[in-house]
C-alpha positions in Angstrom: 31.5 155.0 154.4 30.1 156.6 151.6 33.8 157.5 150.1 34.6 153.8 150.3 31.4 152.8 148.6 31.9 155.5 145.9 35.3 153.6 145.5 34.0 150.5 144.9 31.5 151.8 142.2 34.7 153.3 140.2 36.3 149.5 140.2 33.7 147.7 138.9 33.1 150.1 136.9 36.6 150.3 135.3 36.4 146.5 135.4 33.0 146.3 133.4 34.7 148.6 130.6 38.0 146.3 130.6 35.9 143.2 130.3 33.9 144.5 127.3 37.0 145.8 125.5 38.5 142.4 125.7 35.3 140.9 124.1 34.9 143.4 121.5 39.0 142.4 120.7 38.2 139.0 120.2 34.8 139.6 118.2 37.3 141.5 115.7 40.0 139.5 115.7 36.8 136.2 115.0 35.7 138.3 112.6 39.2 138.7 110.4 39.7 134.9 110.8 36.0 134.2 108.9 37.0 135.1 105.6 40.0 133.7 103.0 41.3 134.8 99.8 42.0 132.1 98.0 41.5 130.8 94.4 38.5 128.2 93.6 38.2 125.9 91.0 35.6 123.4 89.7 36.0 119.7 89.4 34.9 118.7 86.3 34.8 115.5 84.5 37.9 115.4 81.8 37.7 113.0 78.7 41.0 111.2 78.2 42.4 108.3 76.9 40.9 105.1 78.7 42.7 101.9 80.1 41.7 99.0 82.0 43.2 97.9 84.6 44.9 94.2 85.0 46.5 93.0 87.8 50.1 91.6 87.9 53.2 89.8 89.4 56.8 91.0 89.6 59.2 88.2 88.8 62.9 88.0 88.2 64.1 88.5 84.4 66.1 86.0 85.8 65.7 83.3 88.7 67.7 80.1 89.0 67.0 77.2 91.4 70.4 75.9 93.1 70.4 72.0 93.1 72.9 69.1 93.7 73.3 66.1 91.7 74.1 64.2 94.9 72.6 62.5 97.4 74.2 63.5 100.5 74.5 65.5 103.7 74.7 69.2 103.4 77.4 70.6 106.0 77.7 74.1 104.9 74.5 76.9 104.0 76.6 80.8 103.6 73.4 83.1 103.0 69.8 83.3 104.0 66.7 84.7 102.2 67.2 88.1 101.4 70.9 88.0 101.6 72.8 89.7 98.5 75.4 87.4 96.3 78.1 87.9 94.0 78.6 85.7 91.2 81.0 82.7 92.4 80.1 82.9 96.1 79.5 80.1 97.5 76.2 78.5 98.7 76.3 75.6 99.7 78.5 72.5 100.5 77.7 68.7 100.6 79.6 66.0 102.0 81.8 64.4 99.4 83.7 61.7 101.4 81.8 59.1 98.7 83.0 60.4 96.0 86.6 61.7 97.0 86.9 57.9 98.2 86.2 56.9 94.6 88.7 59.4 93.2 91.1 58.0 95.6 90.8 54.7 94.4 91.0 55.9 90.6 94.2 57.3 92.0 95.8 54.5 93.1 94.6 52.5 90.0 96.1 55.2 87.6 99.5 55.0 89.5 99.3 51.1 88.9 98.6 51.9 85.5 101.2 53.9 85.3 103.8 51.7 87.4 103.0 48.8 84.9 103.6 51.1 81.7 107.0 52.3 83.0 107.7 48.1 83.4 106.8 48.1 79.8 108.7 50.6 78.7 111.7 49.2 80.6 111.2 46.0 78.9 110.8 47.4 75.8 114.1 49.2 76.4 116.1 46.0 77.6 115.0 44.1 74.4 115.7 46.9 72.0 119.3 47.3 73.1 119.7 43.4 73.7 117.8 43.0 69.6 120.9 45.7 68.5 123.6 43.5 70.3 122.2 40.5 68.4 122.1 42.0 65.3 125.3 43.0 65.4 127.0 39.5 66.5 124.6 38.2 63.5 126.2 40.5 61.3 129.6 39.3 62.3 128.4 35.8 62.7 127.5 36.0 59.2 130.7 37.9 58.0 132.6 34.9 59.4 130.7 32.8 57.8 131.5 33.9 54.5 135.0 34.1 55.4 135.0 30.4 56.1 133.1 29.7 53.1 135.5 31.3 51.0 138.9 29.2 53.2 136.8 25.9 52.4 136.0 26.1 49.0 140.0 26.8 48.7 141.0 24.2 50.5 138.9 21.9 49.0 139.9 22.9 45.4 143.5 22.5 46.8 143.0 19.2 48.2 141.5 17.9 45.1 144.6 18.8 43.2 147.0 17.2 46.0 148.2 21.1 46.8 147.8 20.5 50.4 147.3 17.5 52.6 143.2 16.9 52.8 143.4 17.5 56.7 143.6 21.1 56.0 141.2 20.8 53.8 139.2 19.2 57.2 139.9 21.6 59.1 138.2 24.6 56.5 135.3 22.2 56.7 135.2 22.3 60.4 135.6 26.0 60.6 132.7 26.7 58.0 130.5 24.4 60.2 131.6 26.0 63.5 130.7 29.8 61.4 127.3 28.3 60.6 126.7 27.5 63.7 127.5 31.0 64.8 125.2 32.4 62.7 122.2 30.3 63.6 123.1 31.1 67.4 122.9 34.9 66.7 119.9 34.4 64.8 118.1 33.0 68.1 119.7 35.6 69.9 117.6 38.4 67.4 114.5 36.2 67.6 114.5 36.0 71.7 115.1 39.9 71.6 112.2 40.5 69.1 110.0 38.1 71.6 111.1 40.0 73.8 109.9 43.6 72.5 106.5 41.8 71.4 105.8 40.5 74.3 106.3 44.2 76.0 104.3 45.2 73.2 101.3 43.1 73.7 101.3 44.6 77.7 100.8 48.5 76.3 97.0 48.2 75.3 95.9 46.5 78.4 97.8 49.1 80.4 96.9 51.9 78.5 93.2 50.2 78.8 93.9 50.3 82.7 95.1 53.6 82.5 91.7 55.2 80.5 89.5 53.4 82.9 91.0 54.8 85.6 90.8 58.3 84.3 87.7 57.9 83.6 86.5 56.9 86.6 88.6 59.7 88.1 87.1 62.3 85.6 83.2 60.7 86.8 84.0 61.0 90.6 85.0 65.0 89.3 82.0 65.7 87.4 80.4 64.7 90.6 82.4 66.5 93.3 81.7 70.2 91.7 78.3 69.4 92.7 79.7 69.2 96.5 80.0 73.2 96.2 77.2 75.0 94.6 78.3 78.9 93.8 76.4 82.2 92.5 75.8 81.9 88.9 75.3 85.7 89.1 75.2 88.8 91.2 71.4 88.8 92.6 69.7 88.1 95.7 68.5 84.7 97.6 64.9 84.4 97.5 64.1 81.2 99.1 66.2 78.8 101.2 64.3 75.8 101.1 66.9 73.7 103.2 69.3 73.6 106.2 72.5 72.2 107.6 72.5 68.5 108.3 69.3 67.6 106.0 70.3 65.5 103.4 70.5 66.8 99.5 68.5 65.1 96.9 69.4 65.5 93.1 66.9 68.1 91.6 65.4 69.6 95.0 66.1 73.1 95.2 68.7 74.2 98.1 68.4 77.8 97.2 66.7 80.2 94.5 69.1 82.9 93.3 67.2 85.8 91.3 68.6 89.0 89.6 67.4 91.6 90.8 69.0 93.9 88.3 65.8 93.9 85.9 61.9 92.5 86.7 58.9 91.3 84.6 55.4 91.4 85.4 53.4 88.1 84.7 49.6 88.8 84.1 46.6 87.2 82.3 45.0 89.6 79.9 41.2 88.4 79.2 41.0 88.1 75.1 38.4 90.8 74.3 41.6 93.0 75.4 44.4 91.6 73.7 43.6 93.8 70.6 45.0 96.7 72.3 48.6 95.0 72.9 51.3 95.0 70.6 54.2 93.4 70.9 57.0 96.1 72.0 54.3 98.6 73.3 54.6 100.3 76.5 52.4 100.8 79.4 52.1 101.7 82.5 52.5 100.1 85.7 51.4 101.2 89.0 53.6 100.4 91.8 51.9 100.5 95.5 48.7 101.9 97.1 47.8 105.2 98.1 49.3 104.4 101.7 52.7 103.5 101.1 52.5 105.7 98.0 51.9 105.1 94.4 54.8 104.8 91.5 53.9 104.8 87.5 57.2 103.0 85.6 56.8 101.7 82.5 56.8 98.3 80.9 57.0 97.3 78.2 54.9 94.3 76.0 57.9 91.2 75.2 55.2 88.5 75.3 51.8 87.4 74.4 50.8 83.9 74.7 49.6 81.9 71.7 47.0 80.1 73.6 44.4 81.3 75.7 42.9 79.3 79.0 40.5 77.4 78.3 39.2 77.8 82.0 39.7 81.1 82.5 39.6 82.7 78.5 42.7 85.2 79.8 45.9 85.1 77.7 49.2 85.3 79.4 51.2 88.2 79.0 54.7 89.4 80.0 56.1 93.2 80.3 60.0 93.8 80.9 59.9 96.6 83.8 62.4 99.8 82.7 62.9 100.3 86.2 63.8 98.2 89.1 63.7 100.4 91.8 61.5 99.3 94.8 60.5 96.4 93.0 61.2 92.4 94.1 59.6 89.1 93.6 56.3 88.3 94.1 55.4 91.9 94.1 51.8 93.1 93.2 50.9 95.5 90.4 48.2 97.1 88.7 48.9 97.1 84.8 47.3 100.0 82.7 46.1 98.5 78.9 45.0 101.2 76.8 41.2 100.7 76.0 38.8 103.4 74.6 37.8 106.6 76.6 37.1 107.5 79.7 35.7 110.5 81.9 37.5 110.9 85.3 37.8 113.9 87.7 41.2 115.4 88.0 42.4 118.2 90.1 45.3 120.4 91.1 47.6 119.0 93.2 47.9 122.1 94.9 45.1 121.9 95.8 45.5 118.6 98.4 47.4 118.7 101.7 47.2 116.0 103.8 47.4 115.3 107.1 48.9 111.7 109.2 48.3 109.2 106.2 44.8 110.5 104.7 44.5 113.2 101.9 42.6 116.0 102.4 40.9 119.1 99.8 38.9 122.2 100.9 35.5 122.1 99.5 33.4 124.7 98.8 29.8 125.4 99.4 27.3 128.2 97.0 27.8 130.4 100.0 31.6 130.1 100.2 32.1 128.6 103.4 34.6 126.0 103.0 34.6 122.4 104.4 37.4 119.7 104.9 37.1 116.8 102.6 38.7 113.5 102.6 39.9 112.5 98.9 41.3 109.4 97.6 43.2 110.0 94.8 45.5 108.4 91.8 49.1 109.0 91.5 50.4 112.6 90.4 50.6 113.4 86.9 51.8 116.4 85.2 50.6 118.4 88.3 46.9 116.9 88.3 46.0 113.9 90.5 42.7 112.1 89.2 39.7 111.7 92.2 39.3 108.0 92.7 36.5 109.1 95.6 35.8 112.1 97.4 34.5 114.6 95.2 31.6 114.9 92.6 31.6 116.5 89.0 30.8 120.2 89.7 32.2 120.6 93.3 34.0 123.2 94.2 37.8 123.5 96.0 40.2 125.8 97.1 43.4 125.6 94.5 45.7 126.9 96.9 45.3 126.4 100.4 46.3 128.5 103.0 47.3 128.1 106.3 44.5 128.6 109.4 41.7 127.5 107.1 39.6 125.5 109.0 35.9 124.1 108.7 33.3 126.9 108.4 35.4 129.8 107.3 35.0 131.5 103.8 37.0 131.9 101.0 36.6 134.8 98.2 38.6 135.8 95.1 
């Protein structure tokens, strides 16, 4: 009995001393976790260059509203609001069944047209050859003529001298007459060719009238009919569709609004007491997103300043050609930077920030040394620094370098 209680006193005991090792162990191991090396810095306030800041809008260096000239039906939409386009791809159709019925009709009148100038032309053929014929039995006609002539003033002379009996001289008479007769008939037979080309003639303006009325009809039905498909002026992207299949097309209503994306502006109203610090062809900088989606500086740069300021408002309007389109599209919301004065801000390392989900973080430190984790909002990166927008106050102390296993309450020596 005494043996197993003597054994019982050794295991607790055994347990007692195992129990305070392990606690001992972890008071050590506490203790080697309380302290950091790690550099510290002080915030303090910097004096820079100052700027004010304006909001903006990103627009399209380019944007071109896609319209019809007809009033119509539209049967065919290829791209919706977003969609990428390449120059000549097309848009949109309308119904054209108006206006390819009109250039049907010019059609048939210019084949008329042209029906009734061949006619012409065949006429005008017919009467040349029949004018040559003519001319050529006149010429004979007329050769005869003065044959006969000649045999009757002979036979005359003849008769009057009693040479030859006067029927012969008769007979030249009769044979003159009959060549004078000739001639006069060959004469009409020019004239009624003539007529005839004159009166071919007189056809070719009104046929040719015909003809430039029907082409120009034709050629106004055309001008109208490339409005029936409306292409891509440009490679870009479709920023609005304002319409649908089936709805009908009204001359100047935008079906779509094509932009290119391939350089942006920024639109913004500058109040007047700043306009002294633009320049025309100066740069500044733009700020691109929010410290939750994450912040980009480009740069734009000055290409307009209005001439007249609103009389409502007293802002200016302004204009910057972006040097980057990256990230950017229409409609987009900026914050432009104009240079103004001086101004104090806090900066500091950005080492010195980790962050953790979506919210930045610093380690602050207190006189003593223990550290503490802070939330910070800061400005975007530059050359290494990050300026404090909240957070922090001039004169606090961080850690430059964290390390990992800090945590709230430990301290931190250099």
């Amino acid at each position: 009995m005494n043996n197993n209680r003597a054994i019982i006193l050794v295991i607790m005991s055994l347990i007692a001393v195992a129990v305070l090792g392990c606690t001992k162990g972890e008071k050590t191991a506490e203790l080697k976790r309380q302290s950091f090396l790690a550099p510290v810095v002080t915030v303090n306030l910097q004096t820079e260059a100052g700027y004010t800041e304006v909001t903006g809008t990103v627009t399209g260096t380019t944007a071109v509203p896609i319209a019809t000239k007809l009033f119509s039906a539209i049967t065919y939409l290829g791209f919706e609001e977003g969609d990428r386009v390449s120059q000549g791809d097309v848009l949109a159709r309308i119904d054209d069944t108006d206006i390819q019925a009109m250039r049907n009709e010019a059609a048939a009148y210019q084949a008329e047209a042209a029906a009734a100038l061949a006619e012409v032309e065949t006429v005008v053929a017919q009467g040349q050859a029949g004018l040559a014929q003519a001319e050529a039995a006149l010429a004979q006609a007329e050769a005869a003529r003065a044959d006969a002539q000649v045999d009757f003033e002979r036979a005359e002379r003849l008769a009057a001298e009693d040479s030859i009996p006067r029927v012969h001289r008769d007979k030249a008479e009769l044979g003159l007459k009959i060549a004078e007769e000739n001639v006069e008939r060959a004469k009409g037979a020019v004239a009624q060719a003539e007529g005839m080309i004159a009166q071919a003639e007189a056809k070719r303006p009104q046929v040719a009238a015909k003809q430039q009325q029907a082409a120009a009809k034709d050629q106004q039905a055309a001008s109208y009919q490339q409005y029936a498909t409306l292409t891509a002026p440009f490679d870009g992207v479709v920023t609005h569709k304002m319409a649908e299949v089936g709805q009908m097309a009204s001359p100047g209503y935008p079906i779509y609004m094509v932009e290119d994306d391939s350089s942006y502006r920024v639109e913004l109203s500058v109040a007047e007491h700043l306009l002294p610090h633009l320049t025309l062809g100066e740069t500044v900088e733009v700020i691109v997103g929010d410290e939750y989606s994450g912040l980009t500086v480009i740069t734009g740069t000055v290409d307009v300043i209005g001439a007249a300021a609103n009389p409502g408002t007293h802002t200016v309007k302004v204009e910057l050609q972006l040097d980057s389109s990256e990230g950017l599209f229409s409609g987009r919301f900026v914050r432009v930077r104009i240079p103004a004065g001086e101004q104090q801000r806090l900066s500091i390392p950005g080492a010195a920030v980790f962050v953790d989900g979506e919210q930045s973080y610093v380690w602050r430190v207190s006189d003593n040394g223990v550290i503490s984790r802070t939330a910070v909002e800061l400005g975007p990166d530059q050359d290494g620094y990050c300026p404090v927008i909240r957070g922090l106050s001039n004169g606090d102390r961080i850690v430059a370098q964290p390390e990992s296993g800090m945590y709230s309450g430990a301290k931190v020596g250099n």
